[in-house]
Structures are given as C-alpha cells and as structure tokens.
C-alpha positions in Angstrom: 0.0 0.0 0.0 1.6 3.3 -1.1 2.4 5.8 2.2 -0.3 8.8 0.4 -2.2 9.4 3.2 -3.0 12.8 3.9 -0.7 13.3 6.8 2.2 12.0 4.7 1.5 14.1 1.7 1.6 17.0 4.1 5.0 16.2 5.6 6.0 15.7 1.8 4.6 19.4 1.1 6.2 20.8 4.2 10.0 19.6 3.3 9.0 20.6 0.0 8.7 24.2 1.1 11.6 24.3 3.5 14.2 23.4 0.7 12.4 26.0 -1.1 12.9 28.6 1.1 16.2 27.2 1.5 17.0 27.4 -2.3 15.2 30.6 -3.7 15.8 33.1 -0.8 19.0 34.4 1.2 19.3 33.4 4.8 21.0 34.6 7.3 22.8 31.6 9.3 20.3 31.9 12.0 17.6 31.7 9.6 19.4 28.7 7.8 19.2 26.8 11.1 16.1 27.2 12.1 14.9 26.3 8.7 17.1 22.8 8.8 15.9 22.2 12.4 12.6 22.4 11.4 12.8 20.0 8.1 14.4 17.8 10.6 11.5 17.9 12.9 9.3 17.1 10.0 11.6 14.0 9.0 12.0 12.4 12.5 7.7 12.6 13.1 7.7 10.7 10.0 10.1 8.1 11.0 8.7 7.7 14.6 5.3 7.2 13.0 6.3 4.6 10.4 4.9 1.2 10.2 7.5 -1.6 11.5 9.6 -3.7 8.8 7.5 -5.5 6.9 8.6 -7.5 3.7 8.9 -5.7 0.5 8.0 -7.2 -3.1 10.2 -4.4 -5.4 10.2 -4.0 -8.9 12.4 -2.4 -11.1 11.8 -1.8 -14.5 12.5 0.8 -17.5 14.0 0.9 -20.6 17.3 2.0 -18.8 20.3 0.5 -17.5 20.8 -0.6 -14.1 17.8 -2.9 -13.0 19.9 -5.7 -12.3 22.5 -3.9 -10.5 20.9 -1.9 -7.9 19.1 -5.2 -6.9 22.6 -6.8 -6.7 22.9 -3.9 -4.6 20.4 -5.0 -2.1 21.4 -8.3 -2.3 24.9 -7.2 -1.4 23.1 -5.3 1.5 21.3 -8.4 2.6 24.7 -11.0 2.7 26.5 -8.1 5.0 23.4 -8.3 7.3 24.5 -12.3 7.6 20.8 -13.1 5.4 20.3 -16.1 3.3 19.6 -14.9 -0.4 18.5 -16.5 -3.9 18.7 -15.4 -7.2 17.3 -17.4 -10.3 18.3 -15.6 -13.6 15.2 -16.4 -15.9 17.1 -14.9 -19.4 20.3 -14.0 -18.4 22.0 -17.7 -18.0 24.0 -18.3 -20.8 26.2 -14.8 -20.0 27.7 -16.4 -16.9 28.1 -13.0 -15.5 30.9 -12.3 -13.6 29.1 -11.7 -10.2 28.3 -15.1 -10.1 31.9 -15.4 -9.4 31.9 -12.6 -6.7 28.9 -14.1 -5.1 30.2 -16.8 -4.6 32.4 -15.8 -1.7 29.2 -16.0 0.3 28.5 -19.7 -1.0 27.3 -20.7 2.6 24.5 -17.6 2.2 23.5 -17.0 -1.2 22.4 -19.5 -3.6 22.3 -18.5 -7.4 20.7 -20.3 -10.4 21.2 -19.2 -13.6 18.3 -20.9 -15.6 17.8 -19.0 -18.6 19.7 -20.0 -22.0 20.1 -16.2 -23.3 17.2 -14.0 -24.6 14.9 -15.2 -27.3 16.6 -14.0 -30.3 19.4 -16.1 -29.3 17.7 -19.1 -28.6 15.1 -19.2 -31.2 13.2 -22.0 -29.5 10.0 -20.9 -28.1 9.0 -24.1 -26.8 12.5 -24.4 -24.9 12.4 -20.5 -23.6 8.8 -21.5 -22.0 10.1 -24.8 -20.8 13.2 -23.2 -19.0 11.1 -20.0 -17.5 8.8 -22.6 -16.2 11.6 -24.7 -15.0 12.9 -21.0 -13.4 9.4 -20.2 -12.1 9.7 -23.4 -9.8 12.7 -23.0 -8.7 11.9 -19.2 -7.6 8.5 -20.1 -5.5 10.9 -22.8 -3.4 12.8 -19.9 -2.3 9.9 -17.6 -2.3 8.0 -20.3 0.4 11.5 -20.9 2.3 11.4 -18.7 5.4 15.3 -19.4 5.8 16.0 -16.8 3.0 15.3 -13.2 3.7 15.4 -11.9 0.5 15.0 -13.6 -2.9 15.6 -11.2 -6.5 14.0 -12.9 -9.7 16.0 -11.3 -12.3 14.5 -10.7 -15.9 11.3 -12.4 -14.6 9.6 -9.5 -16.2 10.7 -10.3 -19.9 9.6 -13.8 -18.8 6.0 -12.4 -18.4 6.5 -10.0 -21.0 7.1 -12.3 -23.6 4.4 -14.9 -22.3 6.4 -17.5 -20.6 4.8 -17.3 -17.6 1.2 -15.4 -16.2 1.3 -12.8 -14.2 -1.6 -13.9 -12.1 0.5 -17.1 -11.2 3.1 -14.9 -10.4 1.0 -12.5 -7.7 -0.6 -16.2 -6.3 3.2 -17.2 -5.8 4.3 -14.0 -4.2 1.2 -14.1 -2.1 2.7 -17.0 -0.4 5.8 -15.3 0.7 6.5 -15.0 4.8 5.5 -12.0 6.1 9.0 -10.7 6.5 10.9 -11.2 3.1 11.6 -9.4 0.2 11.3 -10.1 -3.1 12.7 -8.0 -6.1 11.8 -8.4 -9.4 13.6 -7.2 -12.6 13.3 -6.6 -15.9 12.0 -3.9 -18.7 7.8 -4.2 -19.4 7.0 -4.6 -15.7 3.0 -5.4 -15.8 0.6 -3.2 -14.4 -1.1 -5.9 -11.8 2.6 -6.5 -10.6 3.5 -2.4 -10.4 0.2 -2.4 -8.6 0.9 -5.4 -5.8 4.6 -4.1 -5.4 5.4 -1.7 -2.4 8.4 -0.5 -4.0 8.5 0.7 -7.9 11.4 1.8 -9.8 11.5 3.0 -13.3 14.9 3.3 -14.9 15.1 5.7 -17.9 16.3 6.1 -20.8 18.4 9.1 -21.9 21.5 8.0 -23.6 23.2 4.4 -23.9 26.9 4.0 -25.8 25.7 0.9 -28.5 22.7 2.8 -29.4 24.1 6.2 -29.7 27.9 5.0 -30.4 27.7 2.1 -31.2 30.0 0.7 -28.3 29.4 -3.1 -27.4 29.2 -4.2 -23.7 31.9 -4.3 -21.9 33.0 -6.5 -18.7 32.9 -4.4 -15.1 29.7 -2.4 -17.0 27.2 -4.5 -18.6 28.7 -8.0 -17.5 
C-alpha cells in the first residue's frame, strides 16, 4: 500500500517548502538553522510514525540501465546483514556473468541459479524459452516459500512475463505466499501493471542515452557484465 495518506503528503509538502525557502531566498545563518531544524523535525515525526519492517516485493523496470544492478545492490546489503539470499536468472544464464563469481564468496548464504539460456533471439526455441522459464518459475517459488531466506531477486522475470512465458496472475498467487518478512525484487524492462500495482516498491529506470545505441560501443566487462 503506497504511504499517500494525507498526513504524509503533508509532511512531503512541508519539506518541500523548506528546501524552497532554502533554495530561492538568502538566509541569514540563524535563519538557515532554524529552517534545517525544522525540516528535521518534519523528517523524525515521519520516522517515529512509520509502520515496523515488513517485507517488501520491489520492482524495477524501465527501458534504462541498471535494474539488475541496484538489486545486486540490495542483495549485497542483505549477505552483509548475515541473510540467506537466492537469485534465479530467468534470461540472463547463458552470460555467466561475472558476479556469479563474486557471489560466490558467500556460498554458505547466497544461492544462485542461472536458468535462462540467453534472450529469445538467441535461442530461437520458443518451446525451450517456455520450458526453462517454467523450470525458473519453480525453482523461484521454493525460495519464495523458504522462510530461511530473507530476500530472494527474480532477475529478468519480467521479460519472462512480457514475452508470455509465464502469467502474471500465477506470479502474484506465488508471491502471495511469501513469509511476512521477506523481500522479493523483481527485474526486468515491461514490468505489468497488476505487478507495479501489488509491489510496495516501484522503480523506473530511464532512458536518456546508452553507448551501443548512440555510439555504437558493445558491452563491456565491469559495466554490462
């Protein structure tokens, strides 16, 4: 459920004008001051009013770079904190990306499965892509039902969905079967609108300018893999 209540909106608005005033006049010191002390005010009533952790689905999605890596972020995040984590890659398998090989530092923690074959152009086998993203799906809602693992990212599952493989509504009845206290993100570009909807944390990642499209630069290992 999205935090739009009227009390938050206001504390939204009254940051909003502080940074304002901040921004578009000139304060004295003093003035400065009491401005920050009051933003601050605003900020720590918000946080002594928030709910208590609860466990988040998260999607990020977008036309631009970086889904994958800020959710290797949080997986990162997650192994400091000494949690058990999953990943199951449903297009990215054949790549063999060269985290797989950091991650597996924490081999006792995290548990990866890389169980797509490449994207579809490459594989050119419908019947196979549908067979593996099933084989993917399975493998995900293990992890999704194990309460041992605090946070579980399904990476590219939204091509999956995109492209057919699998439905969201078996999706949403497979997240809806997650403990109460662990995350799930989900990745990939074409995010659907019933999953944007059930998620407590969207991201969109846009587009402005990418080196193969406007230079014509391939990928290259440390940045795309």
């Amino acid at each position: 459920m999205k935090n739009d209540t009227p009390q938050a909106l206001d504390s939204d608005q009254e940051i909003a004008r502080v940074i304002d005033e901040v921004m578009s006049s000139s304060l004295s010191d003093e003035q400065y001051r009491k401005k920050m002390q009051r933003r601050k005010e605003v900020q720590d009533k918000r946080i002594a009013e928030a709910s208590p952790e609860k466990g988040l689905i998260i999607v990020n999605t977008g036309n631009g770079k970086g889904k994958t890596t800020a959710a290797l972020g949080m997986v990162l995040r997650s192994l400091g904190h000494g949690y058990k984590v999953a990943i199951v890659q449903f297009i990215k398998g054949a790549w063999e990306p060269s985290e797989k090989r950091v991650f597996s530092n924490w081999h006792d923690q995290l548990e990866f499965h890389a169980m797509g074959e490449g994207f579809t152009w490459e594989t050119q086998d419908r019947d196979r892509d549908l067979e593996k993203a099933s084989a993917a799906w399975e493998k995900s809602l293990e992890y999704i039902c194990n309460p041992d693992f605090k946070l579980v990212l399904l990476d590219e599952i939204n091509i999956a969905l995109k492209m057919g493989y699998l439905q969201v509504e078996q999706v949403l009845a497979g997240l809806a079967q997650k403990p109460a206290d662990k995350h799930v993100i989900l990745t990939g570009r074409g995010a659907p609108a019933a999953l944007i909807e059930r998620a407590d944390l969207v991201t969109e990642m846009t587009l402005v300018k990418h080196p193969f499209k406007d230079q014509g630069v391939k990928a290259q290992p440390g940045i795309e893999y």
